[in-house]
N, C-alpha and C positions, 0 to 999 in steps of 0.2 A: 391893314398892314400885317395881320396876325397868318391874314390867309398867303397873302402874296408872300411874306418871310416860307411857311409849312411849303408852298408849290415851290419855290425854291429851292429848298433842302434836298427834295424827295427827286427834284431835276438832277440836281447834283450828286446825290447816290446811286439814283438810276444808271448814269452813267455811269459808276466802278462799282456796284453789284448786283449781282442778276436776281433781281425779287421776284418772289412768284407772284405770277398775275393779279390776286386778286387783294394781295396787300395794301397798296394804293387809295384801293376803295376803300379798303376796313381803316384806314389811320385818316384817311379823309373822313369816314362817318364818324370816328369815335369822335373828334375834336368838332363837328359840325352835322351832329345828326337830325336838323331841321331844317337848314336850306337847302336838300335836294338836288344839289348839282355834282352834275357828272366828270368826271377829270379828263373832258375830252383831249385837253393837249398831252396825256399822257398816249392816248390810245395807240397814235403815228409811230411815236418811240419804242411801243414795246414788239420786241423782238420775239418772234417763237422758238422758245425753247419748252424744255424739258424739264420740273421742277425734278432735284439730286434728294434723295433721302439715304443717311447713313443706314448702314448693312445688319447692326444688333443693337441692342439697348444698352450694351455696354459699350455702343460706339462713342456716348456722351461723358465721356470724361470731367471729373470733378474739376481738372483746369479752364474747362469750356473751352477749349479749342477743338477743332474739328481736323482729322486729314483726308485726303482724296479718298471719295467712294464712286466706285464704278457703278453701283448701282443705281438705274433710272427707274422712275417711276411714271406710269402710265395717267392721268388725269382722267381723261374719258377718251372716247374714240372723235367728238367734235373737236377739240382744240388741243391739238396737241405743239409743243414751243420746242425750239432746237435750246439745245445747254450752251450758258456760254461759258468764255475763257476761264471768268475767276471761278466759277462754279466746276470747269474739270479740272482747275488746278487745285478746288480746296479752299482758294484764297476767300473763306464764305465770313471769317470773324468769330468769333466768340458766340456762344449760341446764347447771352443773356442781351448781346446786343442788337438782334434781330428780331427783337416783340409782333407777334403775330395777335392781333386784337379781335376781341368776338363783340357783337354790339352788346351794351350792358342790357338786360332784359329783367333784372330784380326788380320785385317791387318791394313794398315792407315785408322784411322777413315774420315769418308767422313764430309763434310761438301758444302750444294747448291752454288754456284758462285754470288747468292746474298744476301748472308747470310759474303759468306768472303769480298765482297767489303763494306757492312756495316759494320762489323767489322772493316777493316782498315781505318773505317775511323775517326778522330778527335772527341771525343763523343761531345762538345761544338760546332762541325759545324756539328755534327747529329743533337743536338737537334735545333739548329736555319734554318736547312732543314726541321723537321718534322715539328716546328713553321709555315714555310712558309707554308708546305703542307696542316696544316689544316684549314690555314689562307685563303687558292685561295678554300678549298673543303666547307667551309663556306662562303665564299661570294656567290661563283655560285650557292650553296641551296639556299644563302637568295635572289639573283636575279631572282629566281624560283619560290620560294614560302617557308611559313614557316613551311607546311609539311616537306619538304624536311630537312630542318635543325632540325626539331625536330627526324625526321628520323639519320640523323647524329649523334645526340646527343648520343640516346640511342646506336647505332649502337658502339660509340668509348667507350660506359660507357661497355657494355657489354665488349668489346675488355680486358680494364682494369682487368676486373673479371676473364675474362679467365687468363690473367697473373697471379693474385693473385692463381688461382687452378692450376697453372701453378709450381710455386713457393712453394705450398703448397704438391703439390705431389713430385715433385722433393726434399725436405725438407725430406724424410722418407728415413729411412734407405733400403741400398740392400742387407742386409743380410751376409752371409759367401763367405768367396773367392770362392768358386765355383761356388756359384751363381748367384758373379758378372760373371764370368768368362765364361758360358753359355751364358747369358744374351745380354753379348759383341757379342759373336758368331753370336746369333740372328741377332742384331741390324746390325751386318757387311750385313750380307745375303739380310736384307730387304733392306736396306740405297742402296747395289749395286743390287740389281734386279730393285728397283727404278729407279734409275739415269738410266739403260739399255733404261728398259722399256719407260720412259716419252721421255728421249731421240728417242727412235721411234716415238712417238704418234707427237711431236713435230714436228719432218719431214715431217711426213704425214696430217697436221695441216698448215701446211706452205705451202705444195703441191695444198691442198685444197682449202687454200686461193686465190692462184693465180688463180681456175678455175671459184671462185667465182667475182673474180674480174673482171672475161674477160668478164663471162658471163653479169654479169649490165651494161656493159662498153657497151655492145650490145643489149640491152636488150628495152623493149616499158616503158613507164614512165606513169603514172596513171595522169589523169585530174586535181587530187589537188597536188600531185608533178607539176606539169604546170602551174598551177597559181600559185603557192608559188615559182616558180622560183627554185626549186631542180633538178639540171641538172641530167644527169647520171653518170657522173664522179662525183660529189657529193654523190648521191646517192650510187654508188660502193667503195666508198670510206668508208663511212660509216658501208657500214654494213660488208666489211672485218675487221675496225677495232673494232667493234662490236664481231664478231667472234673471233679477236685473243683473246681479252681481257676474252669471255664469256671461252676460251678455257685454259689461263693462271691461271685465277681463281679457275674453276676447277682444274688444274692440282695442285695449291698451296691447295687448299679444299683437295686434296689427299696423297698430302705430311705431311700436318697435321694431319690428322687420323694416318697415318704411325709413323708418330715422337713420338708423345706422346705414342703410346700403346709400342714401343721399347723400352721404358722407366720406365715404368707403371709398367710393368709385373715381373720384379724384387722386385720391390718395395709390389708388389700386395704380392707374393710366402713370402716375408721377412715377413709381417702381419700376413699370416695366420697361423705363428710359434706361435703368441701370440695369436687370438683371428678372429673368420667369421664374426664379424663386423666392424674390422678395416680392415680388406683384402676387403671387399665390399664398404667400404667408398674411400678408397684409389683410386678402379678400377670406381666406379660411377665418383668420382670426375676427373678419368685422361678423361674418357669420355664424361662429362660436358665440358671439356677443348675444345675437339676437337668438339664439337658440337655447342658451344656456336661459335668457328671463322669460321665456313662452315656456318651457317645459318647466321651468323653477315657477312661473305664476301658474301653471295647473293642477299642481303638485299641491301650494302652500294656498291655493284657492281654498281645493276640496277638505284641505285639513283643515281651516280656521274655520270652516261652513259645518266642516261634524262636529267639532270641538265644541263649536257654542250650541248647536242643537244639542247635546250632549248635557251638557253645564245649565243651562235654560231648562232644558224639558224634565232635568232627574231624571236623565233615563239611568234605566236599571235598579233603581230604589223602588219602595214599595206601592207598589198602584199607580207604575211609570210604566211608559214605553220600557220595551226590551231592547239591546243593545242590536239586536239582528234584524230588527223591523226599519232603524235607523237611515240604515244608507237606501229606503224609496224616501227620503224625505230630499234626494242630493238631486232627484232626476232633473229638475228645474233647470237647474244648473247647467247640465249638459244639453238644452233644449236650449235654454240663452244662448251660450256659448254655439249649436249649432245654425241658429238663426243667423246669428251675425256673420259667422263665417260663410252661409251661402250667397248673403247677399255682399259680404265682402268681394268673395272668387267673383258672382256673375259680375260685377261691375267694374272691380279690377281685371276680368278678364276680356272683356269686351273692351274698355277702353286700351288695353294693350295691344291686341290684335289687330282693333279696327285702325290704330293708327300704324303699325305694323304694315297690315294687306298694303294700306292705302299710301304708303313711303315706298314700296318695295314695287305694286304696279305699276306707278307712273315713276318715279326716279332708275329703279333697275330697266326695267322689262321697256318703257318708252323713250326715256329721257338716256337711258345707257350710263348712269353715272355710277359710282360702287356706294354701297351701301354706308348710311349714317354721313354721308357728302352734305356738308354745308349747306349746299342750295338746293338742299329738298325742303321745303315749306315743313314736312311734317314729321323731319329729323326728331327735332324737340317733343311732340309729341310721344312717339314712338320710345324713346329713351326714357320720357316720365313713367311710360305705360309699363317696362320693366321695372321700376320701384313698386307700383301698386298695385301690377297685378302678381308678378313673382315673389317679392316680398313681401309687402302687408298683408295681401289674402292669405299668401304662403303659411304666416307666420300664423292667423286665424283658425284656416285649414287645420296644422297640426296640433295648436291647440287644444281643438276640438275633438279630435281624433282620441288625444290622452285625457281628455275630460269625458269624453262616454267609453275612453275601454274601464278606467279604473272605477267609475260609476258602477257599472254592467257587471266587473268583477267582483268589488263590494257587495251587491247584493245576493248575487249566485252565492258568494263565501258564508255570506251571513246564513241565509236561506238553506245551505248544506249544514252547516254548523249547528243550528235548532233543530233540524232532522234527525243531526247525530246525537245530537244531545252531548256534544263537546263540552268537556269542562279542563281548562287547562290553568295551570300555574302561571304566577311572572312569567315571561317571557322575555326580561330585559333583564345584564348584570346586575348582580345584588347589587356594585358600590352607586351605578345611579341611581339605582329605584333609593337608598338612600338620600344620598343628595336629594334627589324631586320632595323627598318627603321629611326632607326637612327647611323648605322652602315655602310648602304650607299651611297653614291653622291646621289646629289638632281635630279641626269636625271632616278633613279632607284623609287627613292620613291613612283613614283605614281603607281606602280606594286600591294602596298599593301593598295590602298584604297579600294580597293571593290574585288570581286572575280568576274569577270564574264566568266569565264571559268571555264570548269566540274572538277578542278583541284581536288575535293574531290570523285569523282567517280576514276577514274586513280589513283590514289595514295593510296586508299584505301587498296588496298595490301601489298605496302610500310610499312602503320603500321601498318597491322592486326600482321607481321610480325616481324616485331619493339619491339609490346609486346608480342608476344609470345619469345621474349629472356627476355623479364623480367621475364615473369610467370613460364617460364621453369628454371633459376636460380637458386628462390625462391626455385623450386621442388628439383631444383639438393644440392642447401645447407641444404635442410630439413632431408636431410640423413646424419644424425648423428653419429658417436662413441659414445655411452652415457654411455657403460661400460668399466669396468677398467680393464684392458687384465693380470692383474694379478691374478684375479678371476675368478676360475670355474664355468661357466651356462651352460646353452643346447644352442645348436645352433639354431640362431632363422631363420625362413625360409624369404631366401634373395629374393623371388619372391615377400613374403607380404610384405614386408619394401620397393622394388620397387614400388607396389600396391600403396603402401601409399601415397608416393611421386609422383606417375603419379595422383593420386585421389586431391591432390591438387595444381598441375598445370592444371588438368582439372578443377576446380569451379573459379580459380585465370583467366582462359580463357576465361569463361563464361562471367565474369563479364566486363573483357576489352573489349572485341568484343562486347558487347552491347554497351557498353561505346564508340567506336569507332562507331560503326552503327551512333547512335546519333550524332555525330559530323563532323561527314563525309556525311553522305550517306538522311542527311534530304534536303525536298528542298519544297518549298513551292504550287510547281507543284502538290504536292503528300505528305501532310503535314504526312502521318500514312506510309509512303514506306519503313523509315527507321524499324521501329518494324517489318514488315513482311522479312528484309531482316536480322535482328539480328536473327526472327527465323530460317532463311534459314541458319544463320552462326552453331545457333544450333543443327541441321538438321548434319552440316556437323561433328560436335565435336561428338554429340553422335554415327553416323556412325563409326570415329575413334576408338571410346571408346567399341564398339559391336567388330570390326574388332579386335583388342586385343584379345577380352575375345574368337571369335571363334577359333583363330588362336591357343590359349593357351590351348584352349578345346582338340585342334585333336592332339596337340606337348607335350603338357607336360604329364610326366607318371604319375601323379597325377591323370588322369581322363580317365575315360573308355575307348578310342579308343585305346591309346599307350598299354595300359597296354593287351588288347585285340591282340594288335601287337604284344605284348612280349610274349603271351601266345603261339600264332603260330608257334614260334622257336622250343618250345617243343618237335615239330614233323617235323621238318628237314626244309634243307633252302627254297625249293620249295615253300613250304605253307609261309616261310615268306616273301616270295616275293609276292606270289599271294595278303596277304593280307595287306602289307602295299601299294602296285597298286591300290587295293579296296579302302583303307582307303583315298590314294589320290583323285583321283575320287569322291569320296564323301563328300569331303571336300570342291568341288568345288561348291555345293547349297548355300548354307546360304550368303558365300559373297555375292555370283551372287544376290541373294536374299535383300540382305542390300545394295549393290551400286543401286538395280533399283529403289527400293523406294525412295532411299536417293535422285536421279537424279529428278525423276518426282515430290515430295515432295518440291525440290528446285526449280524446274520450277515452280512449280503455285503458289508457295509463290510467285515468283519475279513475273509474272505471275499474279497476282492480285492485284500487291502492288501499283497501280493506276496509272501508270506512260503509257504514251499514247502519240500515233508520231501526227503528222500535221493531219492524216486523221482520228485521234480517235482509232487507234489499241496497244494493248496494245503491251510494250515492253521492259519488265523485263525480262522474262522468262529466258531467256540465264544469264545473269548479276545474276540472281539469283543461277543458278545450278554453276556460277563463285564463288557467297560469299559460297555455302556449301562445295567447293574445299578448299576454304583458310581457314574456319571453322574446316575441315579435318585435315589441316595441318599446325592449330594456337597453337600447343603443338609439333610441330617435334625436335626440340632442344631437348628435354626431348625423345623425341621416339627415334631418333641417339644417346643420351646419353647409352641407354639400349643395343641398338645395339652394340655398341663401347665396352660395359661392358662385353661383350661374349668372344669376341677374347684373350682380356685384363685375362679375368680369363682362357680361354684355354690355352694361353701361360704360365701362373702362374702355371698350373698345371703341364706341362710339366719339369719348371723350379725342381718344386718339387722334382718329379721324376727323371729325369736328376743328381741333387745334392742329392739324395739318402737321404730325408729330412725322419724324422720319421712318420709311419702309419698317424697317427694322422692329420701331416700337412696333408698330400693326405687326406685325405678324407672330411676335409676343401674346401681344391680345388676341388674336385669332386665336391660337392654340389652346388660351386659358378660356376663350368662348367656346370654341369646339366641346371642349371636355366640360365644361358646366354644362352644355345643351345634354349630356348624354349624366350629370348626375341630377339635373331638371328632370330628366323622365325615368332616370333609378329610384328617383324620390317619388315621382308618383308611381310607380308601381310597388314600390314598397308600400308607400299610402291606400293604394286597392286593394290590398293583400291586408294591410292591418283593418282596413275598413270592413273586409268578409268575415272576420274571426269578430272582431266587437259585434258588427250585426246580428252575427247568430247567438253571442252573450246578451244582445238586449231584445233579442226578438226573443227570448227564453226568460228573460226579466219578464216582460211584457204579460207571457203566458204565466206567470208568478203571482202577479200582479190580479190579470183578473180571477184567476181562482179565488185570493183575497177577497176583492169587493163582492165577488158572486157566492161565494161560501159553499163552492161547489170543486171540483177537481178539473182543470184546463190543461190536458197533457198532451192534446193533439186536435190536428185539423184535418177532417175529409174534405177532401176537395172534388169526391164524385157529388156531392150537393152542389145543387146547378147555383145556387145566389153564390156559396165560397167559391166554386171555380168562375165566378165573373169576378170576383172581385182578384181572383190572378189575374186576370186577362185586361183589367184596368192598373192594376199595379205594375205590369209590362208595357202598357201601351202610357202610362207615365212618363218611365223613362224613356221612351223613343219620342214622345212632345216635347218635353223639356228639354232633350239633346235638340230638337230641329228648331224649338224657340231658342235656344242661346246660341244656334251657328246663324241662323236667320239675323239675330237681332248685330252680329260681327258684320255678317256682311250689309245690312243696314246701313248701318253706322261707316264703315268702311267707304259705300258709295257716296256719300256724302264727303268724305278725307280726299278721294282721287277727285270728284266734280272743284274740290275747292285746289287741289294741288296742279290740276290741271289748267283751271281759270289765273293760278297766277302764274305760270310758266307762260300762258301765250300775251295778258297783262302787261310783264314786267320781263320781257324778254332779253333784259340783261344780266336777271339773274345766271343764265349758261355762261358765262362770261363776267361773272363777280363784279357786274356794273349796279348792281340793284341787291335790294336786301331782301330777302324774302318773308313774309310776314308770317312766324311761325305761331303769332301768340294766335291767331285766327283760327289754327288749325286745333292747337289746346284748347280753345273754347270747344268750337264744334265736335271733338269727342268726349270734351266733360258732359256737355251738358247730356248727349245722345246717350252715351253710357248710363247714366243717372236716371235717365227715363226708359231704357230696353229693358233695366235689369228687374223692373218692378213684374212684368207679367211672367213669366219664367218662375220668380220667388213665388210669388202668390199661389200659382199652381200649383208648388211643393209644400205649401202649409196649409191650402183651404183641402187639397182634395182629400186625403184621410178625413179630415174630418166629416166632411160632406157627406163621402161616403159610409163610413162610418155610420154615423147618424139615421141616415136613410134606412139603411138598412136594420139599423134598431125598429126602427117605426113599424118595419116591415114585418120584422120578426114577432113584434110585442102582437101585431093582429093575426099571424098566420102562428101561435104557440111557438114562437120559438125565442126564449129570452136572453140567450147571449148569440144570435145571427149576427146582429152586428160587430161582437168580439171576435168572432170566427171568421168574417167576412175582409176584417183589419187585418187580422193575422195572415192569410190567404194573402192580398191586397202587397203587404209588408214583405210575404215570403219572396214573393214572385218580382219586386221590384227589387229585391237584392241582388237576386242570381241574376237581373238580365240588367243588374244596372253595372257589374261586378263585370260580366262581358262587356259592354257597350264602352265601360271607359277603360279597360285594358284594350281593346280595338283603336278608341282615338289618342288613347297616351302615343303606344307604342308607333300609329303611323305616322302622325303627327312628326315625333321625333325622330323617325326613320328620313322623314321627309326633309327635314331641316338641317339632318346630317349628313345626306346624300348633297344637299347642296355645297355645304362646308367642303365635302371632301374633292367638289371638282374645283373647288374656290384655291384648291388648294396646288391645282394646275395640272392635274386629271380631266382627259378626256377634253383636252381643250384650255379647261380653264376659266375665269372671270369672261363675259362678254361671246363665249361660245353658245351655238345653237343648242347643246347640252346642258350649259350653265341655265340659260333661260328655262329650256323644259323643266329645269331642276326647280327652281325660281317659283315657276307655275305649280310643283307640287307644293313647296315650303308655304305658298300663299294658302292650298287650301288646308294643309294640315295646321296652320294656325290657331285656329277656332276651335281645330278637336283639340290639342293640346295642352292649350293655355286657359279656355274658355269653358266649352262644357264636359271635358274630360274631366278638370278637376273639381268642378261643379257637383258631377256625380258623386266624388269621393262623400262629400260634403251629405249630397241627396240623401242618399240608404242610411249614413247613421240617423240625419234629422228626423228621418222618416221613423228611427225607429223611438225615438228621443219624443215625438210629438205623440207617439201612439200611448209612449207611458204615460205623459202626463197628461192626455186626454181620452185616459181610460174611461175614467166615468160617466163620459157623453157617450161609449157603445155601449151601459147595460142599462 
């Protein structure tokens, strides 16, 4: 009776309102999604028209009624339906009475295993646990020093903020049941590709550990580990747990990015019904969230890991480590941290892409339907793969970035510092160093009568870093809703209201980082070092600031290049291939061009900024091209915010589409996709750019390093020595392996997405016609599990081969008299995969996203339009630049630091 009452009703509406086609089926499966029958007596009845979508996002009125829109919307070019009466009159109802249904596809929602044991636990003996936690993470700062706790401070105030945007986004509505309904699907996809995924990384993380541990365990101990009494079993001790932590951090850094945009992206699709400035405030702020606790957890990482090596070891009391030898004990840290992160990107990147190609060749290019359409089998996958590979890797990614520049920086500082033989005062206001000390036992107080250790050189990272979560904030609150979404305007362009807000965390930068120069980095040695090292911080900010505007020149279809890419489709895909390859390639000058000056501009500031060893040689240089790194990268909170903001509006749009929202919402979304696609690839080029300045800080650690354990002077490398120039010639042919394993293992994986989206289109051939459901969890199998197994040879690559080589070539040296060949040979190995790994992913950033915004921009009804022989050439490019963009272009980023990250800490094995 249940069924025959439901076929009744839906006769009787049919008749006075013209539903779109494929409603029927969806409110038949949802009430009956195991009997399998077809509504064939509807088939006869329905009439072809033309589904009506309202004209703007403000066309949905808080009273839910609708008036007449001229505007038709196109379906596909197979089925298209004439409109009927009540539908050109308007006469459509109330839009809460016309529930458009998705099939429920939840399964038990996931939740991390320290997220449910916090939960069960007693909120009253949570909160007297977290008491004690910040009560032992503030005494250990203040036994350190009052950087450290002032580091703290900001580090939990920021924490706070992101809750409140936390709370503030979650607060906005999800819009209609189908939207949540989608949304849910999503979030199930990403949440268990996650837990798959970490769960591997995690194995192979622990694996790791134990080889790291064998190897110190066995390993030579350096001259001042020997006088300070740091055994090796101390010292293996250490810097596994160094590692697990740099590596748990990361992995919670990834989980974060993940969380919040599964969340977001409903919320983001719900706004842009009203108004593209509140869809744009929503997705900034859900990516302030996750940027503000990646750079906040890298920040109070590194500080709580010196702290207690600090407090633990007596460093700087009598017959201790020295305060300057300190931060080679962090390098762990930034090796964790980059382990995780590359295998994060390969597998977030490959799973995004491959279900990406394989939605976009057979639904666009075969099947001719528009993008994120319902009845593409691999919609759903494709929309998980922007959570985990844009997000969670994203979130990884930079992480990592600011865990080995402030590493790399610390040590150069420290290592300048002993050279100069700096001996400097407090360097914090009298009334706190007060306060700190009178906080603890009188055997602690006399820490903070004077400063005579470089404790402001070392730490100075700490806060350049510090305030760049304040100033990025500042930037992320300044993006305001400031109109009434009940009111019709033009849509204002969301890249210049970005603009805005990056323009004033850039002068808010300026001013702290002088500010901090000054209070840090003065010393009486060299009373003017600090102003030439505030310019060198300069040096690095407007580097950042050029790097933007280049990246934005060759991606957005705003400006001559893209649009020159767009024109090439015209005339078939060959040509647009040939010319977005060109446009790559030539994309690669200008950075190359602004990292060299930026480098050599930072050396001669540091460089002449007066500061001079025992024999009169000066010895900034290095410490200075370190402050144009952190200058680089004293606004990244705000550059991951932008980042974060892409994924965040690509899923929104999909949500759109998916819940079959009116014209109007899409084309909302579109704009706020456009403009994320083009701050997706600002952010990696800004990421290449931070990533050449930290390499050459830890490839200069590195050379630090083994002079230590060799007890000899490491100041340079020949490379006319035939074994160091192979070991160039393997460190460049690295990078171009690794790039052709991680496009290889996309298209892989991709063929296997179009054989399966392809087998159900001819299967269940009423999916073209909403008679059939498409089996999309099929398709989330088959690129979890593929992703999960491409991404393992690719990684491996990038952590056996140093080593390997490495090694070899010690053996080699030990029998031909040469006892650091194989440190020499690393060094070589490390140089030469910098510079060609620094090109290689400025090439795939830039085409990539030239590629995918030459599409957008004919989408946009240029040259044709959606469904033109243009659009498809276009289409054809956006496919192959998938893989260089998403996949192993930001791989790379990832590459060259680990690479230089694995060399520190597996010094030992080249002497």
């Amino acid at each position: 009776m249940m069924l025959d009452f439901l076929l009744s009703c839906v006769e009787y509406f049919h008749g006075h309102i013209a539903w779109p086609r494929d409603l029927e089926f969806w409110v038949y499966l949802y009430f009956f999604p195991k009997q399998g029958i077809v509504l064939k007596s509807f088939t006869g009845q329905i009439k072809s028209f033309k589904i009506q979508r309202p004209s703007s996002g403000g066309d949905l009125p808080r009273t839910g009624e609708y008036n007449s829109f001229p505007v038709a919307r196109r379906v596909n070019s197979a089925s298209t339906m004439m409109i009927g009466d009540d539908v050109e009159n308007g006469n459509l109802g109330p839009y809460q009475d016309r529930p458009r249904t998705f099939p429920n596809m939840r399964s038990k929602p996931y939740t991390p295993l320290i997220f449910r044991i916090l939960m069960g636990i007693n909120v009253r003996v949570l909160f007297i646990l977290l008491l004690l936690g910040f009560g032992y993470v503030f005494y250990v700062g203040a036994s350190t020093s009052p950087i450290i706790v002032f580091v703290f401070s900001v580090c939990i105030i920021s924490f706070l903020l992101s809750i409140y945007l936390t709370k503030w986004v979650l607060s906005k509505d999800e819009g209609p049941p189908e939207m949540v309904q989608i949304s849910e699907a999503i979030r199930d996809g990403a949440e268990g590709f996650f837990r798959t995924q970490y769960g591997t990384i995690s194995k192979m993380a622990l694996l790791l550990a134990l080889v790291i541990l064998t190897i110190y365990l066995f390993r030579s101990t350096t001259p001042q580990q020997e006088s300070s009494g740091l055994g090796r079993a101390t010292s293996a001790y250490i810097t596994v747990a160094a590692f697990l932590l740099g590596a748990l951090c990361s992995g919670v850094a990834g989980y974060v990015g993940m969380w919040v945009s599964v969340r977001a992206n409903v919320r983001v699709s719900s706004a842009a019904r009203r108004s593209a400035r509140e869809a744009l405030q929503i997705a900034v702020r859900a990516g302030g969230f996750s940027a503000l606790v990646v750079v906040g957890m890298a920040v109070i990482g590194i500080a709580i890991l010196y702290a207690t090596f600090y407090v633990w070891l007596g460093v700087d009391s009598p017959g201790s480590m020295k305060v300057t030898d300190l931060p080679l004990l962090l390098v762990g840290y930034g090796f964790g941290a980059s382990f995780v992160a590359l295998f994060a990107q390969l597998g977030g990147g490959i799973y995004t892409k491959a279900a990406d190609v394989g939605a976009d060749l057979v639904g666009k290019v075969e099947q001719g339907i528009p993008e994120d359409d319902p009845r593409n089998p691999a919609v759903i996958a494709d929309l998980v793969g922007d959570n985990v590979g844009d997000c969670a890797a994203r979130g990884a990614d930079l992480f990592e970035s600011i865990a080995a520049e402030i590493i790399s920086a610390m040590i150069l500082g420290g290592t300048m510092a002993k050279r100069c033989k700096i001996e400097g005062k407090c360097k914090f206001p009298l009334i706190f160093d007060v306060v700190c000390r009178s906080m603890l036992p009188n055997g602690v107080r006399t820490k903070f009568v004077g400063f005579d250790d470089p404790s402001g050189f070392i730490l100075f990272p700490l806060v350049v870093h510090s305030f760049d979560l304040v100033v990025s904030s500042i930037g992320i609150l300044s993006i305001r809703s400031t109109r009434d979404s009940s009111v019709k305007a033009p849509i204002e362009d969301p890249m210049a209201i970005l603009q805005k807000g990056y323009s004033v965390t850039i002068v808010l930068a300026v001013l702290t980082f002088t500010g901090s120069t000054r209070w840090l980095l003065y010393t009486e040695q060299a009373p003017s070092a600090w102003l030439n090292f505030a310019l060198c911080g300069l040096v690095g900010i407007i580097t950042a600031y050029v790097f933007v505007w280049i990246t934005k020149y060759y991606t957005d279809y705003k400006h001559e290049p893209v649009r020159t890419l767009a024109l090439s489709s015209s005339t078939g895909h060959g040509t647009n291939i040939i010319a977005g390859v060109s446009l790559g390639l030539e994309s690669t000058a200008l950075p190359v061009l602004v990292i060299s000056i930026s480098i050599i501009s930072a050396f001669w500031l540091g460089h002449t900024s007066g500061l001079v060893d025992e024999t009169g040689n000066p010895t900034g240089g290095l410490f200075g091209t370190a402050v144009a790194t952190m200058g680089m990268l004293s606004t990244a909170a705000y550059i991951l915010t932008m980042d974060m903001f892409g994924p965040i509006a690509d899923n929104a749009g999909g949500i759109v589409e998916m819940s079959q929202q009116p014209e109007s919402v899409r084309e909302i979304t579109d704009i706020l996709d456009a403009v994320g696609n083009t701050t997706k690839a600002t952010t990696k080029g800004f990421a290449i750019g931070s990533a050449a300045l930290a390499s050459f800080l830890l490839f200069s650690a590195y050379m630090d390093e083994v002079a230590s354990f060799a007890g000899e002077p490491f100041k340079q490398v020949d490379i006319a020595i035939p074994e160091v120039f192979i070991g160039g010639l393997l460190g460049s042919m690295l990078i171009f392996l690794f790039s052709g394993w991680a496009c290889s293992a996309v298209g892989r994986t991709a063929q296997e997405v179009v054989k399966e989206v392809r087998r159900q289109f001819i299967e269940r051939p009423g999916i073209m016609d909403y008679k059939e459901k498409p089996d999309y969890g099929r398709c989330v199998a088959i690129v979890a599990s593929a992703s999960l197994r491409e991404m393992i040879k690719p990684g491996a690559l990038a952590i056996v081969s140093p080593i390997v080589v490495g090694f070899l070539f010690r053996v080699l040296g030990h029998y031909t008299g040469h006892p650091l060949l194989g440190a020499k040979v690393v060094a070589a190995m490390l140089m030469f995969a910098t510079v060609s790994g620094i090109l290689m992913a400025l090439f795939l950033n830039t085409a990539g996203g030239a590629w995918d915004n030459a599409k957008k921009f004919i989408e946009t009804g240029a040259l044709g339009g959606k469904g033109s022989d243009a659009h498809k050439a276009a289409v054809t490019g956006d496919t192959v630049g998938d893989p260089f963009k998403d996949t192993a272009g930001p791989s790379l980023h990832v590459l060259i630091k680990m690479l230089a990250t694995i060399t520190l800490v597996m010094a030992p094995v080249f002497l």
